[in-house]
C-alpha positions in Angstrom: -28.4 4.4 11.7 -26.2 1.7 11.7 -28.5 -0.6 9.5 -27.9 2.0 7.0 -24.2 2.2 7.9 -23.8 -1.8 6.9 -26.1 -1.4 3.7 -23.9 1.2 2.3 -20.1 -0.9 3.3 -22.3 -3.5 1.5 -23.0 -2.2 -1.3 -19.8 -0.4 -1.6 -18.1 -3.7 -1.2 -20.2 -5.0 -3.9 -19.4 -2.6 -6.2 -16.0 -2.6 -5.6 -16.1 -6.4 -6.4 -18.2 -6.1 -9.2 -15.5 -3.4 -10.8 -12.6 -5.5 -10.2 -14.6 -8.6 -11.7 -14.9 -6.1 -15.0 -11.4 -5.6 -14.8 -10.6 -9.0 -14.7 -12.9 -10.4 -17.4 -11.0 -7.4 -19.4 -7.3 -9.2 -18.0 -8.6 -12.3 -19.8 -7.7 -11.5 -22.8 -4.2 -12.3 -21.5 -5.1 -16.2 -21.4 -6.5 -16.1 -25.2 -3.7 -14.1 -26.4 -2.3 -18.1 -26.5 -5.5 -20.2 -25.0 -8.8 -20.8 -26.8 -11.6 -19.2 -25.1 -12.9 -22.6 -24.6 -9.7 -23.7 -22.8 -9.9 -21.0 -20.5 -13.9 -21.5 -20.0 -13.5 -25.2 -19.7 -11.2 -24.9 -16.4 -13.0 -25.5 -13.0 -9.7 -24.7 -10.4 -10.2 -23.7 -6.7 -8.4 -20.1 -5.7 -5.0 -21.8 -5.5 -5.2 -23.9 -8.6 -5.9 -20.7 -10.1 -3.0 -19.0 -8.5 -0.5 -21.5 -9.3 -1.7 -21.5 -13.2 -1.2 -17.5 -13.2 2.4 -18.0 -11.6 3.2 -20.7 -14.6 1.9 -18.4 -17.4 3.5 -15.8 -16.2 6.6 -17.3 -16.4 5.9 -18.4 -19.4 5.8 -14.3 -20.3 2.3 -13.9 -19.8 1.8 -9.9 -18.9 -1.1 -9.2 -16.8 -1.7 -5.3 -15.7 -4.5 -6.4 -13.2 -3.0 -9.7 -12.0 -5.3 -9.8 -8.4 -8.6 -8.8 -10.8 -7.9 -11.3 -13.2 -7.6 -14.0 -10.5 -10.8 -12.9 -8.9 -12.5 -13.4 -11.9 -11.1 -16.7 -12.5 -12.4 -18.0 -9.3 -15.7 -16.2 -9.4 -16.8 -17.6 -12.9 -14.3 -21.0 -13.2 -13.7 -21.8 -9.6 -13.9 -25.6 -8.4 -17.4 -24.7 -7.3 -19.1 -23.7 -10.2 -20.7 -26.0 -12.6 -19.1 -26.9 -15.9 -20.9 -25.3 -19.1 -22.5 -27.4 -21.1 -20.4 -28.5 -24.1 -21.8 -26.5 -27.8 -23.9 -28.7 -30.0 -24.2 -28.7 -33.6 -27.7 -28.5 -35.2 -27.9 -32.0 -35.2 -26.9 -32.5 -31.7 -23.2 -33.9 -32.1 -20.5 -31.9 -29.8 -18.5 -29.5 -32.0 -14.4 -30.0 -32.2 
C-alpha cells in the first residue's frame, strides 16, 4: 500500500513538472521576442544565474505570464550542468554565422 502511495506522488510530481516544463518552453518565446534562439540555447547558467537574467529582462520590459515555468525550464534544459550543444555545421563542415 504505501509502495503504491509513493509511485503515484511520484508520478504526479513528474507530471506536474513535466506540464510546467511545457509551460515554460511555451514562456520562451519571451526571450526570442528580442534574443536569437541560439542566444538563448547557447546559455549554460546555474538556477540563480538564471534568475538574475529573468530579473534584468524583465526590467528591461520583458512580460512573462508563467515567470517560475519559464525559469524551470531554463535550468532543466540550459542549466550550468548540462552540456553545451554542439555548434551547426555547414555541408562542408565550417561553423555557420
Amino acid at each position: 500500500m504505501k509502495l503504491a502511495l509513493v509511485l503515484f506522488v511520484s508520478t504526479a510530481a513528474w507530471a506536474a513538472d513535466q506540464a510546467a516544463l511545457e509551460r515554460g518552453r511555451k514562456e520562451e518565446g519571451t526571450c526570442v521576442a528580442c534574443h536569437s534562439v541560439r542566444l538563448v540555447h547557447s546559455q549554460r547558467l546555474s538556477r540563480a544565474a538564471w534568475n538574475k537574467e529573468l530579473d534584468k529582462m524583465a526590467g528591461w520590459g520583458a512580460k512573462y505570464s508563467d515567470r517560475d515555468a519559464l525559469l524551470e525550464y531554463l535550468v532543466a534544459n540550459y542549466g550550468d550542468d548540462k552540456p553545451a550543444g554542439k555548434p551547426e555545421m555547414s555541408a562542408d563542415g565550417r561553423g555557420k554565422r
